[in-house]
N, CA, C and O atoms as CSV, one atom per row, in Angstrom:
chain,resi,resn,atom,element,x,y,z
A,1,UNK,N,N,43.861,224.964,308.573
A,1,UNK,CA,C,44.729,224.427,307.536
A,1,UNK,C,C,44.215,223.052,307.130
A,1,UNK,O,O,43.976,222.177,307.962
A,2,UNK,N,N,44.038,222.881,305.683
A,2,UNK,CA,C,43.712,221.800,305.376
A,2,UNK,C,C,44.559,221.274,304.531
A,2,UNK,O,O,44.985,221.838,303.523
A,3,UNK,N,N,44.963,219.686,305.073
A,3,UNK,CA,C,46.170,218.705,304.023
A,3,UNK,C,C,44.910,218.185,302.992
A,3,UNK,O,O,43.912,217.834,303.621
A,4,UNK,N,N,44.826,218.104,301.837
A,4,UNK,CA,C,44.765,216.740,300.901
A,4,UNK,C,C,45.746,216.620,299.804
A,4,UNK,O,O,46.566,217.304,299.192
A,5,UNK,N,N,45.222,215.310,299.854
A,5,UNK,CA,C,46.073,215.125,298.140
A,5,UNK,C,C,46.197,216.031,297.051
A,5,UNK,O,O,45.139,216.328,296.496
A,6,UNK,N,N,47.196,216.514,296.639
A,6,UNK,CA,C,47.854,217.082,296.215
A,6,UNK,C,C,47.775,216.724,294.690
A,6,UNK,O,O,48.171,215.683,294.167
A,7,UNK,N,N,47.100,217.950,294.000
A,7,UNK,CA,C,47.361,218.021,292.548
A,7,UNK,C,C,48.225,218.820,291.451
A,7,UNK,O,O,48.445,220.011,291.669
A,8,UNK,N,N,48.608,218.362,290.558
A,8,UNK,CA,C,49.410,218.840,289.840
A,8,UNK,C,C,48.321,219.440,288.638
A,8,UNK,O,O,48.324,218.930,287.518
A,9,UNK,N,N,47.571,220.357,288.921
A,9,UNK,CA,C,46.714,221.273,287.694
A,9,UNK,C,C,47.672,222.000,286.749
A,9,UNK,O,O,47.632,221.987,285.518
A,10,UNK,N,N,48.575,222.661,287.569
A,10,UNK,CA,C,48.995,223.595,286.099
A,10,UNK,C,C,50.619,222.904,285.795
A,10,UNK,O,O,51.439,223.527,285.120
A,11,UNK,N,N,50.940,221.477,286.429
A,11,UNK,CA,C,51.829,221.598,286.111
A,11,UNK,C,C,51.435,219.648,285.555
A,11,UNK,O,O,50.449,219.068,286.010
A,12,UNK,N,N,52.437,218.946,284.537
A,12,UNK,CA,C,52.100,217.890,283.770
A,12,UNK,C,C,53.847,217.416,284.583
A,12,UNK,O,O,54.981,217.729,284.222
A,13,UNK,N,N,53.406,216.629,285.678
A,13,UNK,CA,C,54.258,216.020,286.037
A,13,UNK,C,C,55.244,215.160,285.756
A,13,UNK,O,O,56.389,215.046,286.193
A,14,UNK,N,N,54.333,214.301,284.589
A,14,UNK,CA,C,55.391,213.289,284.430
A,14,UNK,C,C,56.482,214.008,283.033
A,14,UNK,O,O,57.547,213.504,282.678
A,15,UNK,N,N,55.838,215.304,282.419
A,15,UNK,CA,C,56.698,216.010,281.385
A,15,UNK,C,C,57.690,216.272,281.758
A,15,UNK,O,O,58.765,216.265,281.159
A,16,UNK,N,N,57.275,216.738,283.585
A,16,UNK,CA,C,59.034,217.247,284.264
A,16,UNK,C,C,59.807,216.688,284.548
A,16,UNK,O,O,60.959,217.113,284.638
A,17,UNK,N,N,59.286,215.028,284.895
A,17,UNK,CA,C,60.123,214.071,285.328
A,17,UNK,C,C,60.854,213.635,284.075
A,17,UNK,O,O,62.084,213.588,284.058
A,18,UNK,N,N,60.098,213.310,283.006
A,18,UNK,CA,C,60.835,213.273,282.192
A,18,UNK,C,C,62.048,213.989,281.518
A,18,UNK,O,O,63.004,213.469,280.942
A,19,UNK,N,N,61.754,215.414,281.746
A,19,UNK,CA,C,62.662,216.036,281.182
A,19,UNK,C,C,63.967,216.246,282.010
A,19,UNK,O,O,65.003,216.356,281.353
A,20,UNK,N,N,64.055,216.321,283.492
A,20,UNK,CA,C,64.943,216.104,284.283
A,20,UNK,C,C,65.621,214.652,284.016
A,20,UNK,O,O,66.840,214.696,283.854
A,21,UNK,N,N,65.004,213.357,283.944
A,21,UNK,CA,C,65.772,212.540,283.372
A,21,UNK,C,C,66.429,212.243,282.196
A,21,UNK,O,O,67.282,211.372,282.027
A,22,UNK,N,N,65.919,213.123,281.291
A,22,UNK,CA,C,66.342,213.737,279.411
A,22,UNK,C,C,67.673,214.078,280.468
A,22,UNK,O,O,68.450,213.129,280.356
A,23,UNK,N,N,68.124,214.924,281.291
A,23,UNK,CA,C,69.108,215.793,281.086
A,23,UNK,C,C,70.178,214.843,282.193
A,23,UNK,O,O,71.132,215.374,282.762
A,24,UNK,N,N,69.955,213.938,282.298
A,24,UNK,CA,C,70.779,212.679,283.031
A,24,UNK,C,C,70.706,213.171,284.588
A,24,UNK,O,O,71.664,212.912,285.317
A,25,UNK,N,N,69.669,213.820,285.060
A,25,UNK,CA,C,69.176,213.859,286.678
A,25,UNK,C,C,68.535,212.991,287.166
A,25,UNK,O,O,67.663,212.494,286.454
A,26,UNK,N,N,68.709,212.487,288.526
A,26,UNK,CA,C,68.104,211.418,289.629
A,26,UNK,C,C,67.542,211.990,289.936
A,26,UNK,O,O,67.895,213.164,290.048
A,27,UNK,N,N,65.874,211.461,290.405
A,27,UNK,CA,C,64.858,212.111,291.105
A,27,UNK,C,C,64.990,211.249,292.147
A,27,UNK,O,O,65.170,210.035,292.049
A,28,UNK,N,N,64.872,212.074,293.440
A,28,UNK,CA,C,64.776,210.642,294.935
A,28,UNK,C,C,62.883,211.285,294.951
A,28,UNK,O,O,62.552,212.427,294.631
A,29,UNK,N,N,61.976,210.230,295.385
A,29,UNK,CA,C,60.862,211.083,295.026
A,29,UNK,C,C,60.040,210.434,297.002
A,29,UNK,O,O,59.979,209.426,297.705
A,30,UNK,N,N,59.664,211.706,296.996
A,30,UNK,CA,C,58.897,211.556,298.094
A,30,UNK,C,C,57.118,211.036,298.353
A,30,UNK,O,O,56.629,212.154,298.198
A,31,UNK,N,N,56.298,210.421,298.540
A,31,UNK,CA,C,54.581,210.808,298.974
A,31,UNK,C,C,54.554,209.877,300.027
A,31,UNK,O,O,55.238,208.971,300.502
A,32,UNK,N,N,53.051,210.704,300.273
A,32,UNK,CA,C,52.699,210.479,301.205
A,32,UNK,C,C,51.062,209.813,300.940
A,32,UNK,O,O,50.247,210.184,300.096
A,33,UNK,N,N,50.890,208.501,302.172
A,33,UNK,CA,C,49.556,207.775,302.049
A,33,UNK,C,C,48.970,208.237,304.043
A,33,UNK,O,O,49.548,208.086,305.120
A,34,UNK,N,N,47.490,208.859,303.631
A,34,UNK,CA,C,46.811,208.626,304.254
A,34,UNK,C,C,46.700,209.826,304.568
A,34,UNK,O,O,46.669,210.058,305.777
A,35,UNK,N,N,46.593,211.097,303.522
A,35,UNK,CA,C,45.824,212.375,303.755
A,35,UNK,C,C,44.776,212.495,303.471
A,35,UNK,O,O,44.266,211.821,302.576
A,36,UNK,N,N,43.947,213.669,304.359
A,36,UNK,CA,C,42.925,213.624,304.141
A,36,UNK,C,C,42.205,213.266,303.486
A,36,UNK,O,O,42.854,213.472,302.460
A,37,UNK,N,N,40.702,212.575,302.911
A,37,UNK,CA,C,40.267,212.347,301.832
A,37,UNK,C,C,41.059,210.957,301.453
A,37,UNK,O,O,40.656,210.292,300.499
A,38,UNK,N,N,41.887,210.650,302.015
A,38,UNK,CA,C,42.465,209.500,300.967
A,38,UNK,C,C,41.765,208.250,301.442
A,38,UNK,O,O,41.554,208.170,302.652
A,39,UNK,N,N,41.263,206.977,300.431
A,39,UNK,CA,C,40.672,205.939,299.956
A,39,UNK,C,C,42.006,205.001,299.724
A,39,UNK,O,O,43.173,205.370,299.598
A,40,UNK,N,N,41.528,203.842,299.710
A,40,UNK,CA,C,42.420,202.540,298.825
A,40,UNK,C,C,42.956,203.285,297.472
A,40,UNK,O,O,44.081,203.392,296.984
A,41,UNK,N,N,41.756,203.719,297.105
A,41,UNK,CA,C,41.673,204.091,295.180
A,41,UNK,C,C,42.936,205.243,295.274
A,41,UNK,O,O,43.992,205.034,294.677
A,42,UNK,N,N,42.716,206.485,296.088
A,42,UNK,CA,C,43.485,207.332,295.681
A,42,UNK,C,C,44.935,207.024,295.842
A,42,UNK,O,O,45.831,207.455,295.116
A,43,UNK,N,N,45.089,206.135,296.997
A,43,UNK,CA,C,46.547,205.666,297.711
A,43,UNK,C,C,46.842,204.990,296.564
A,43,UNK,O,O,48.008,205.287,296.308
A,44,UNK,N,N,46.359,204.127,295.604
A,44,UNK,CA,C,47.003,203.304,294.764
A,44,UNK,C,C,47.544,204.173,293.525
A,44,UNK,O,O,48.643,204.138,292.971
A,45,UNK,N,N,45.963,205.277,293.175
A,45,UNK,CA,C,46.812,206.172,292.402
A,45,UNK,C,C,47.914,206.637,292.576
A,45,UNK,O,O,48.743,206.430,291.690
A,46,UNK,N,N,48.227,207.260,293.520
A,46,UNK,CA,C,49.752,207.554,294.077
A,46,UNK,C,C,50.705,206.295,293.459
A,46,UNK,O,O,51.642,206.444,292.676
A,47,UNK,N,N,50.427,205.568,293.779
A,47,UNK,CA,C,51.386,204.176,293.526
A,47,UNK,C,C,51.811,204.071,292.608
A,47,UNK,O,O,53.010,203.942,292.361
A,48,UNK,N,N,50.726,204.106,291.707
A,48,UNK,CA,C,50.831,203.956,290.027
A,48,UNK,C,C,51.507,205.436,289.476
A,48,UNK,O,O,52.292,205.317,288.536
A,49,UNK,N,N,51.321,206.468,289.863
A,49,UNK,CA,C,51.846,207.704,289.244
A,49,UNK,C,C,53.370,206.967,289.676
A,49,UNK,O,O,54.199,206.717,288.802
A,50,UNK,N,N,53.555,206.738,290.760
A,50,UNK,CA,C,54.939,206.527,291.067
A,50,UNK,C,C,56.125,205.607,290.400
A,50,UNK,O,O,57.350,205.717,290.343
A,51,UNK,N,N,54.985,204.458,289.831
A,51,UNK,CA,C,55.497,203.235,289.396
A,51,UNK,C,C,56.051,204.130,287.577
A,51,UNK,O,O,57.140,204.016,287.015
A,52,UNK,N,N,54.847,204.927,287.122
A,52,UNK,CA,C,55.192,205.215,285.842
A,52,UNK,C,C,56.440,206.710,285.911
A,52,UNK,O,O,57.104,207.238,285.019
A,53,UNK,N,N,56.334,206.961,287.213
A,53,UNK,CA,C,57.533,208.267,287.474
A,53,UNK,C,C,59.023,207.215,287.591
A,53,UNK,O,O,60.123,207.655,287.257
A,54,UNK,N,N,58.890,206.258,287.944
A,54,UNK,CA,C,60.134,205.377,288.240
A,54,UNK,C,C,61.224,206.193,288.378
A,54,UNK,O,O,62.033,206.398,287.473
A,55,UNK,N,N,61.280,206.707,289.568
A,55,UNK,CA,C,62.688,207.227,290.146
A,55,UNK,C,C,63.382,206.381,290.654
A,55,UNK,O,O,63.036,205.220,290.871
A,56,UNK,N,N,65.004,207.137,291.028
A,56,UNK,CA,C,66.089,206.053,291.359
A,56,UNK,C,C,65.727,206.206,292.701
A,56,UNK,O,O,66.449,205.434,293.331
A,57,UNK,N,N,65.121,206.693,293.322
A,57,UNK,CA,C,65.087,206.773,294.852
A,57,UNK,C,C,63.206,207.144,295.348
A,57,UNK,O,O,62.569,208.152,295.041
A,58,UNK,N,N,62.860,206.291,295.936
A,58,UNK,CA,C,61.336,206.628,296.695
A,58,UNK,C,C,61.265,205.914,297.901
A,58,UNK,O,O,61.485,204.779,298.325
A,59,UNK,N,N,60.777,207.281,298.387
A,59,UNK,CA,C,59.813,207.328,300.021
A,59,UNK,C,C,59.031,207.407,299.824
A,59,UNK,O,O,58.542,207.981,298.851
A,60,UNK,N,N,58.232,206.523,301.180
A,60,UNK,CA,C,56.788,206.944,301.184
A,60,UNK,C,C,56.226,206.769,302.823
A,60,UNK,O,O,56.490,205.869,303.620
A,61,UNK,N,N,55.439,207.867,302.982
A,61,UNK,CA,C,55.504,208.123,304.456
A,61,UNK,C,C,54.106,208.223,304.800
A,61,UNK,O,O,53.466,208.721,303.873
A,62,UNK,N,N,53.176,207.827,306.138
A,62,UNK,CA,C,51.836,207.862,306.477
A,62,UNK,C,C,52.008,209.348,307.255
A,62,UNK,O,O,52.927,209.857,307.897
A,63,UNK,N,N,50.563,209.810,306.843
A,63,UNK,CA,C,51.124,211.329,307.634
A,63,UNK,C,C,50.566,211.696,309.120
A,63,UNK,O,O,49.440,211.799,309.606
A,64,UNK,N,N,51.452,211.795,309.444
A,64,UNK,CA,C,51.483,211.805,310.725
A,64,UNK,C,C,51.005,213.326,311.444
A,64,UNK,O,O,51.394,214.316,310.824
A,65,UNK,N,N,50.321,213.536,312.502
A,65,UNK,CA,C,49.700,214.479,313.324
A,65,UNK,C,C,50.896,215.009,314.405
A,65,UNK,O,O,50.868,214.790,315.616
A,66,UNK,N,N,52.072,215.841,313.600
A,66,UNK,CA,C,53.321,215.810,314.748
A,66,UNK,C,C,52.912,217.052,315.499
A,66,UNK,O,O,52.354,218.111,315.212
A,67,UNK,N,N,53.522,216.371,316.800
A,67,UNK,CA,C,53.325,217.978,318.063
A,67,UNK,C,C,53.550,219.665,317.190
A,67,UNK,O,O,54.470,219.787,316.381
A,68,UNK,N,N,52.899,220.472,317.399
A,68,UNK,CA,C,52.821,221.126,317.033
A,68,UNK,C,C,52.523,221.465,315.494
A,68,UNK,O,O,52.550,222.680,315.300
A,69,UNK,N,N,52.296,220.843,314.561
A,69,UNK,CA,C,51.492,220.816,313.916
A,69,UNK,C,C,50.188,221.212,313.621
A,69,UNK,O,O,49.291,220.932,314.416
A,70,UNK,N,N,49.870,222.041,312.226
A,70,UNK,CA,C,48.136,222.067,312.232
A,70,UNK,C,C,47.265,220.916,312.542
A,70,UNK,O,O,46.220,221.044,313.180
A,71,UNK,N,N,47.725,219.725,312.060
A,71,UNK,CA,C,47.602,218.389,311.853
A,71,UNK,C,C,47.188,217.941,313.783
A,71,UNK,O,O,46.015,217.745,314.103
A,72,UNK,N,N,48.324,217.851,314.823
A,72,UNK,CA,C,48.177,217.736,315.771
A,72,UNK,C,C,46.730,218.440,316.211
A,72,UNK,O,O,45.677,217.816,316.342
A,73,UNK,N,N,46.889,219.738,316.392
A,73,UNK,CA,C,45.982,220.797,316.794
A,73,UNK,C,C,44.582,220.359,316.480
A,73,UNK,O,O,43.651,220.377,317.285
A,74,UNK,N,N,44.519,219.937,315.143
A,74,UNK,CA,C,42.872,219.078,314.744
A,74,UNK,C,C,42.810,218.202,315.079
A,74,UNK,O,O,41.644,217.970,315.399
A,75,UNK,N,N,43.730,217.035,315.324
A,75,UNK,CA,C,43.645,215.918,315.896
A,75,UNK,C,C,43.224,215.870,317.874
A,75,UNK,O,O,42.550,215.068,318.520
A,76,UNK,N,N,43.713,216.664,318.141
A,76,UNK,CA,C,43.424,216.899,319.787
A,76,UNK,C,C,41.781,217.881,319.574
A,76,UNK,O,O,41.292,217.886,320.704
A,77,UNK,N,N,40.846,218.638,318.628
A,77,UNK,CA,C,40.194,219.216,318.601
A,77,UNK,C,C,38.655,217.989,318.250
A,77,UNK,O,O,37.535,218.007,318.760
A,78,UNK,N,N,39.217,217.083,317.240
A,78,UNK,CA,C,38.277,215.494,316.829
A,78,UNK,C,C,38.553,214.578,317.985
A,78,UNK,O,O,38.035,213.464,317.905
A,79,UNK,N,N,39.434,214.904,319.279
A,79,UNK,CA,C,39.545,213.943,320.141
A,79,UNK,C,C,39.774,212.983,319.477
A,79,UNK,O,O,38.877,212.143,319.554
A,80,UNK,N,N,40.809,212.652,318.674
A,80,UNK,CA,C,41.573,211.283,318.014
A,80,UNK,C,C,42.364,210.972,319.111
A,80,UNK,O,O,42.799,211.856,319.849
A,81,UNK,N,N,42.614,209.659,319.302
A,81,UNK,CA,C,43.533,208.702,320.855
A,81,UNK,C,C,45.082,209.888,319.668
A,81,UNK,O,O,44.814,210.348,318.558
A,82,UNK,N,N,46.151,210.025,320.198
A,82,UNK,CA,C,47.438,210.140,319.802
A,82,UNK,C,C,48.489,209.305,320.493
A,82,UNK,O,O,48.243,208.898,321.628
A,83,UNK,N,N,49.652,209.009,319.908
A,83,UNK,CA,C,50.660,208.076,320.707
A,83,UNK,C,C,51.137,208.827,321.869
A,83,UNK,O,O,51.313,210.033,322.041
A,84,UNK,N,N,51.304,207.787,322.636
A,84,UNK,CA,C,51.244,207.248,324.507
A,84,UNK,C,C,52.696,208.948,324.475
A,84,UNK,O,O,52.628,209.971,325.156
A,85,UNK,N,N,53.966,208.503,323.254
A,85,UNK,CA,C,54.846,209.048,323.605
A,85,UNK,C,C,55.711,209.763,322.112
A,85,UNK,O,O,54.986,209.806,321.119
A,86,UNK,N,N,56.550,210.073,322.000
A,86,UNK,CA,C,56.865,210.704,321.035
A,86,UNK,C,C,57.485,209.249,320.175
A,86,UNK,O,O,57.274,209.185,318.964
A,87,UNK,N,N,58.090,208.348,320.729
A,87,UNK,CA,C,58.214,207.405,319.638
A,87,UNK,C,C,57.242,206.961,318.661
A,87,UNK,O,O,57.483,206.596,317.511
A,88,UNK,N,N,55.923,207.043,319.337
A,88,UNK,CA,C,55.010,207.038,318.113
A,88,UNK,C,C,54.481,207.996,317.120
A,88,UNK,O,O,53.609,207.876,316.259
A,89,UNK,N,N,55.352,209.121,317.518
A,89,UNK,CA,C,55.313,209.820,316.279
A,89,UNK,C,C,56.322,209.205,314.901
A,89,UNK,O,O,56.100,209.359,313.700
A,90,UNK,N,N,57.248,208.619,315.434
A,90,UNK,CA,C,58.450,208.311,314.596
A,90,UNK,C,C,57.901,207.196,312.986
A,90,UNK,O,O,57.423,206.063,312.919
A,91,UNK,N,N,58.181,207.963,312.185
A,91,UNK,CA,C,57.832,207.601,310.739
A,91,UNK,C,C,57.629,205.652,310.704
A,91,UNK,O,O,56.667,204.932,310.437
A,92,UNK,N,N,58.967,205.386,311.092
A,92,UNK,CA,C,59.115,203.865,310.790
A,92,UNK,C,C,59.426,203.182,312.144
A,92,UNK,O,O,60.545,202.684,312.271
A,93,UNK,N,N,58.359,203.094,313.383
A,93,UNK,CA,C,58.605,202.900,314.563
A,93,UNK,C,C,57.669,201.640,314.799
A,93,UNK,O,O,56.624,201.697,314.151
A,94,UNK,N,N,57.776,200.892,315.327
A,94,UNK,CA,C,56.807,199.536,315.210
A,94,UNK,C,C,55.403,199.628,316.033
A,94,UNK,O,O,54.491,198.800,316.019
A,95,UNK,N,N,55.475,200.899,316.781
A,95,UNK,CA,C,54.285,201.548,317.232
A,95,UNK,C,C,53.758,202.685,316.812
A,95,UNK,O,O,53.154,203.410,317.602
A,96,UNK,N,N,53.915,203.016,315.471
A,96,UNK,CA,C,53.769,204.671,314.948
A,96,UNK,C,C,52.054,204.363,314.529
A,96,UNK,O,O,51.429,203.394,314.098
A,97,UNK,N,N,51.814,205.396,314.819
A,97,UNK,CA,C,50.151,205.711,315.162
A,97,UNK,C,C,49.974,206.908,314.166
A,97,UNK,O,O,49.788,208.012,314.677
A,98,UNK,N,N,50.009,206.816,312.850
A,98,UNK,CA,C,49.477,208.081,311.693
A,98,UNK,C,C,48.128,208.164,311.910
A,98,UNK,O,O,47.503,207.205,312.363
A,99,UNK,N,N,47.492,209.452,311.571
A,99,UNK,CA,C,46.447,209.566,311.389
A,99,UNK,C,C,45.526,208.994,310.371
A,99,UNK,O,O,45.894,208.994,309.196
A,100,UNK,N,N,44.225,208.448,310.740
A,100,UNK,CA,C,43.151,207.861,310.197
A,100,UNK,C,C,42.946,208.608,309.250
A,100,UNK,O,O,43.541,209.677,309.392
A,101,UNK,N,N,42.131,208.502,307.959
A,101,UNK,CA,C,41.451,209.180,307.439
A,101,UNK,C,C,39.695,209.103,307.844
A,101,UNK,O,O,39.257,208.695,308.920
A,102,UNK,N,N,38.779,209.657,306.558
A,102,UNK,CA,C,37.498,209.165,307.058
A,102,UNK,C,C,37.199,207.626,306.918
A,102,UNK,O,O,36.465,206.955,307.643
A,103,UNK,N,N,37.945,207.205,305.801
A,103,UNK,CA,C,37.687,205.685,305.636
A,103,UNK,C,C,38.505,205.093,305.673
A,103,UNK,O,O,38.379,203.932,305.286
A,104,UNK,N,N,39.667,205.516,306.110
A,104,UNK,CA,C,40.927,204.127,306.196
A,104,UNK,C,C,41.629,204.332,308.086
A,104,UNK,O,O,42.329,205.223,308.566
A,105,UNK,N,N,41.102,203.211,308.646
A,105,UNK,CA,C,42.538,203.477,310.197
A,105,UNK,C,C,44.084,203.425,310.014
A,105,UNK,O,O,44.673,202.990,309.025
A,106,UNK,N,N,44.488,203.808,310.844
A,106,UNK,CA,C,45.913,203.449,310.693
A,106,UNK,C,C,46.618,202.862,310.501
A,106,UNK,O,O,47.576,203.312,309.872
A,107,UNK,N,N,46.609,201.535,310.898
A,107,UNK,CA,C,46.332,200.240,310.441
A,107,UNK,C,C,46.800,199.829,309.369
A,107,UNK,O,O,47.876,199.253,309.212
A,108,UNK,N,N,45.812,200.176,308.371
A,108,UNK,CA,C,45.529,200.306,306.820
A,108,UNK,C,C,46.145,200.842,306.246
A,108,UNK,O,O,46.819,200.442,305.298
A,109,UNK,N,N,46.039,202.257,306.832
A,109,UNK,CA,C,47.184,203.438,306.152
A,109,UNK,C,C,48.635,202.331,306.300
A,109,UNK,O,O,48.899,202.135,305.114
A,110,UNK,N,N,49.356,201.779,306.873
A,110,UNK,CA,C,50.497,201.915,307.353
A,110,UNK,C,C,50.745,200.660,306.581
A,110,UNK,O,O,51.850,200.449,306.081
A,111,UNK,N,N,49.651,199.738,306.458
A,111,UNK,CA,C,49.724,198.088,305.376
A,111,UNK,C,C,50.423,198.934,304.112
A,111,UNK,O,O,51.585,199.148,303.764
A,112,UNK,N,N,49.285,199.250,303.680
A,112,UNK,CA,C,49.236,200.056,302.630
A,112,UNK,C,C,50.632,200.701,301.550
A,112,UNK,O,O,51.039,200.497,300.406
A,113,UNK,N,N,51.072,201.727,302.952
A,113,UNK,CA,C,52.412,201.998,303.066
A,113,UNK,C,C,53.458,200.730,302.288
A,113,UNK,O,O,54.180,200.870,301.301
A,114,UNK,N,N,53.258,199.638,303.030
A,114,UNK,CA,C,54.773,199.279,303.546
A,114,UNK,C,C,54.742,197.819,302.380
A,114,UNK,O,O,55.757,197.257,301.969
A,115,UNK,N,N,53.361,197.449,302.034
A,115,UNK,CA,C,52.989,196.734,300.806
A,115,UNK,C,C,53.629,198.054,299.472
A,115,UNK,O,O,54.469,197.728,298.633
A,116,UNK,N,N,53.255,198.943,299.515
A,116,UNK,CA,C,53.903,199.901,298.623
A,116,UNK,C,C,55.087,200.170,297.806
A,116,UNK,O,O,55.271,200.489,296.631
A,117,UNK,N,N,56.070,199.859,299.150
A,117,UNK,CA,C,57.256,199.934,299.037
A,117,UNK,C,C,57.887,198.871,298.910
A,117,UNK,O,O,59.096,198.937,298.693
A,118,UNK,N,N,56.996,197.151,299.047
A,118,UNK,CA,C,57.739,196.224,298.514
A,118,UNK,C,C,57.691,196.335,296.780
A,118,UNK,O,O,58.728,196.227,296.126
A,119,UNK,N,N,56.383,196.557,296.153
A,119,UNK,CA,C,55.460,197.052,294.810
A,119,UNK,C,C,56.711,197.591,294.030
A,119,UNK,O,O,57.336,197.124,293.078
A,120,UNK,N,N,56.886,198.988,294.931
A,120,UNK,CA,C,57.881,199.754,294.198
A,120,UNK,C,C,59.291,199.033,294.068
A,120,UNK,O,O,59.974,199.137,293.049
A,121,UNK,N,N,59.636,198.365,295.075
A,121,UNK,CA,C,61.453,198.180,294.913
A,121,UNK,C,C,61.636,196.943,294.239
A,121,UNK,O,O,62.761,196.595,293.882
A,122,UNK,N,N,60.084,195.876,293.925
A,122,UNK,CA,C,60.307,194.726,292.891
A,122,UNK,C,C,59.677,195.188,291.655
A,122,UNK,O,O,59.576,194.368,290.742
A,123,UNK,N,N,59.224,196.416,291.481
A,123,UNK,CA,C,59.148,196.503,290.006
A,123,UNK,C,C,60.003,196.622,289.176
A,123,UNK,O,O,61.061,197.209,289.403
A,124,UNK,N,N,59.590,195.891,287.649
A,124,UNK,CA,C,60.954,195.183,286.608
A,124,UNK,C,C,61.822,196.364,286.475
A,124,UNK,O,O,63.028,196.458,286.702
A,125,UNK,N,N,60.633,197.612,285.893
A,125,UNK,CA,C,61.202,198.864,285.217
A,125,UNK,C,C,62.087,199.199,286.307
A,125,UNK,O,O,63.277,199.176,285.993
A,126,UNK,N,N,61.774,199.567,287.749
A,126,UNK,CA,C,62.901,200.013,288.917
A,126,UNK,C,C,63.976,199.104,288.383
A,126,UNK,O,O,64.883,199.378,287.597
A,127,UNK,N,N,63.698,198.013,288.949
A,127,UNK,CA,C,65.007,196.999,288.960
A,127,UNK,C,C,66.143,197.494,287.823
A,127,UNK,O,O,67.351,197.638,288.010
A,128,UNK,N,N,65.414,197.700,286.641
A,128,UNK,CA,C,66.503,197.682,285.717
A,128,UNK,C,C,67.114,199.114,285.103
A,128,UNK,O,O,67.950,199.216,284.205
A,129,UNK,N,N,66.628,199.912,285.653
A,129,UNK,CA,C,67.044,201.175,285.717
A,129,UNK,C,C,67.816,201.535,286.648
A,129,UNK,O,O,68.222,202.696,286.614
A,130,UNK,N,N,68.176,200.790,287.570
A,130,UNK,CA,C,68.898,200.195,289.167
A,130,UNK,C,C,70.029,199.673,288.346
A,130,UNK,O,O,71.085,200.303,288.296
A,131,UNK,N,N,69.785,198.037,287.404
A,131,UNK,CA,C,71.021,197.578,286.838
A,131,UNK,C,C,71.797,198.401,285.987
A,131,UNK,O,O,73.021,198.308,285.896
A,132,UNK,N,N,71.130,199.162,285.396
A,132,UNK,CA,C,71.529,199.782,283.820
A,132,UNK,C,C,72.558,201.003,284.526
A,132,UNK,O,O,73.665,201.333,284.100
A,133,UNK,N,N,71.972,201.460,285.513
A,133,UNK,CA,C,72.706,202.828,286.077
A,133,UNK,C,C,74.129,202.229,287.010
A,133,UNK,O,O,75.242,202.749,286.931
A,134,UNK,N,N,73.799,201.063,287.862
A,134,UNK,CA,C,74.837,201.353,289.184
A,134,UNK,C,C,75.700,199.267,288.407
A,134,UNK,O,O,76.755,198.735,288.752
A,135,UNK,N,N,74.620,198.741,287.365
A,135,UNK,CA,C,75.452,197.842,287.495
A,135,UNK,C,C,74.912,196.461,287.911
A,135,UNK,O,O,75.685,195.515,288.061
């Protein structure tokens, strides 16, 4: 099983987002940094699709190699170190250990992350689609 980044070929994403917000729907929107293949460049793309998707709600999560997982299974097969205990599997744990890519450590992945999510929750357009809706 192979994770990468994830494309939208037959489908024009931001047409759907748009049109779900045409019809007065909240998107809570989910991604993920530090799948396979992923770079600075592609992680930011993510960012930016996200910034111009401006939903009322975003996560963003480093992906993690959980027990039992395909993800795990390759990770114990590349002899990657994995966390000591299951808290470091935990998404937002002050010891969470996601998987590396080829060019970014965890580290990075997890800066990356969490710089992300300041990006996203001080951008103007969020902010005021935040005021305009709740006030």
């Amino acid at each position: 099983m192979e994770v990468t980044k994830g494309k939208f070929e037959d489908v024009d994403i931001q047409d759907v987002v748009k049109k779900v917000h045409d019809a007065d729907i909240e998107i809570i929107a989910n991604y993920l940094f530090g799948l396979t293949g992923d770079t600075f460049e592609s992680m930011q793309k993510t960012l930016d699709l996200s910034l111009e998707l401006c939903t009322i709600a975003w996560n963003a999560y480093a992906v993690m190699d959980l027990p039992g997982s395909g993800l795990y299974k390759k990770a114990i097969e590349k002899g990657l170190k994995l966390p000591d205990d299951y808290a470091g599997y935990s998404f937002y744990y002050y010891n969470t250990k996601p998987l590396p890519t080829e060019q970014l450590s965890p580290a990075e992945i997890l800066k990356f992350r969490d710089q992300a999510f300041t990006t996203y929750h001080t951008h103007k357009p969020f902010l005021d689609k935040i005021r305009i809706k709740y006030g």
